[in-house]
N, C-alpha and C positions, 0 to 999 in steps of 0.2 A: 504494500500500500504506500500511497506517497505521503508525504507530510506536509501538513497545512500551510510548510514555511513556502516549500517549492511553489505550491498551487498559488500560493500569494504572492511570491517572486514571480510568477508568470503572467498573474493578472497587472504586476506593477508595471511589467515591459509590454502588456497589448498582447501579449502572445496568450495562443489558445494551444493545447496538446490533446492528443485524440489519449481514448481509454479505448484498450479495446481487451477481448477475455482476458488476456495474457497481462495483463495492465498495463501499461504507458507505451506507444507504439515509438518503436525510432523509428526516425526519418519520416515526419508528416511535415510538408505544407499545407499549413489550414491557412487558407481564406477565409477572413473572418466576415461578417453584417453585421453586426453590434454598434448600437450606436455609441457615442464619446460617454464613458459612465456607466455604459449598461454591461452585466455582468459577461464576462468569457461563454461562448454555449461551445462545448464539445462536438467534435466532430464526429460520426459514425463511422465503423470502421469502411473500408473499402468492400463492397459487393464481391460474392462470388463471383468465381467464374464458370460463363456455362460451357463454354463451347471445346472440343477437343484441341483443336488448332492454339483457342488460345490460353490452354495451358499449358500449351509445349512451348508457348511465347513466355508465358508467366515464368515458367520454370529453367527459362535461360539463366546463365549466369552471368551478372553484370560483369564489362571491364576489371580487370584487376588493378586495383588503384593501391601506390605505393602512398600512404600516409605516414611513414617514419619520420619525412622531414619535412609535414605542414604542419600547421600550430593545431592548438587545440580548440580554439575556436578563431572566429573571423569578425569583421561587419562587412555587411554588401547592401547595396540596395539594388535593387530589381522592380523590372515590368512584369505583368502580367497581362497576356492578349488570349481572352478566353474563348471558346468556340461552343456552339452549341452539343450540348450533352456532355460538357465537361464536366468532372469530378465539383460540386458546388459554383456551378457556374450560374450567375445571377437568371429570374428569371427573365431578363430584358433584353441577354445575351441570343441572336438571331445569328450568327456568322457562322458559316462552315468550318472545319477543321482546315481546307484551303489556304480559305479568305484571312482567316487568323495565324497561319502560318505567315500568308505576305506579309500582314501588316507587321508583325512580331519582327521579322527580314529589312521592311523598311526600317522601321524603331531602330536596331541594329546598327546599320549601314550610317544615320544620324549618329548614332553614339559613336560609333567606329571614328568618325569625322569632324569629330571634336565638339557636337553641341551637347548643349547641356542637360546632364541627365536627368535631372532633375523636373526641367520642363517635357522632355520626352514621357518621363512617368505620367505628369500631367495630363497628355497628350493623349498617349496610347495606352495605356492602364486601366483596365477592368477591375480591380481588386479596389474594394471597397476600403475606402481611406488613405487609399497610395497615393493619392494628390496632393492631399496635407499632412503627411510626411515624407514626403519624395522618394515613396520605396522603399523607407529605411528598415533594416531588417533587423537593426542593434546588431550584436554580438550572439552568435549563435554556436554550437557544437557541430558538428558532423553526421550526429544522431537524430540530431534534430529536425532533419529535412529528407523529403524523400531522395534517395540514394543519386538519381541521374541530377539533380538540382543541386544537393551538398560535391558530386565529382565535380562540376562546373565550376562550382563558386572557391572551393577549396583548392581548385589548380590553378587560381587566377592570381598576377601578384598584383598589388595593392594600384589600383587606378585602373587596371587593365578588363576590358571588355568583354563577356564570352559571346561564343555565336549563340545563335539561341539553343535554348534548352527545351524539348517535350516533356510533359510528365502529364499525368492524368490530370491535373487542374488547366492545362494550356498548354504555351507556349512563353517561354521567360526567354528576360536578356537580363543579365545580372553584372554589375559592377563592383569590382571589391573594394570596400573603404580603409579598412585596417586589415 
């Protein structure tokens, strides 16, 4: 079980963690909807999977990722371009899994190109309240993010831009700050 201190370190930083049977899932980006004040809502865990095919996908093995010489944790801030039927994708989100690829490519290509990331989050950012924090993700562990999002962010060095990243909530482009 966790302690009341974490749960409340987590609601002090905006962050939400998913519970799932095993208890505290690593590696979840939750997108959160909550308004400024209103308490953290937990995320559900991820959906089975039905189909044969795609749990021969499921059951791939991620890249092997050498962690011995990143830190323990990081800051990044990141876009979010969500597509429809994505992992807690707003319900106002209409765009194809395509359409949200481009735009995440374009986002990119600006950041790649020296503007400011900041206003890009603005911009192109689905995630509720990315706007008025430009992304910022604070300081996070490795654990704490689903795996394809924490290799990105964790291979990047301080300033430098990833291509985008897929995971089941979208499409990210993530900047590391520390």
């Amino acid at each position: 079980m966790i302690g009341s201190s974490t749960v409340a370190r987590a609601r002090a930083f905006g962050r939400v963690l998913s519970v799932c049977a095993f208890g505290w899932c690593s590696g979840c980006v939750v997108t959160t909807f909550e308004s400024p004040g209103e308490a953290p809502r937990i995320a559900p865990p991820p959906s089975p999977i039905a189909s044969p095919e795609n749990k021969r996908a499921a059951a791939a093995p991620l890249p092997t990722v050498d962690v011995s010489s990143q830190p323990a944790e990081i800051s990044a801030r990141h876009l979010l371009v969500a597509y429809k039927g994505g992992l807690r994708a707003s319900p106002g989100i209409g765009r194809s899994k395509a359409e949200a690829l481009a735009r995440a490519e374009e986002a990119q290509k600006r950041a790649i190109a020296g503007e400011d990331f900041v206003a890009l989050v603005k911009q192109y950012s689905d995630e509720p309240g990315a706007g008025e924090r430009g992304g910022d993700l604070g300081k996070f562990d490795r654990q704490s993010m689903v795996p394809a999002f924490a290799n990105a962010a964790f291979a990047l060095k301080v300033g430098e831009i990833s291509a985008v990243v897929e995971t089941q909530f979208g499409y990210h482009v993530i900047k590391r700050t520390e």
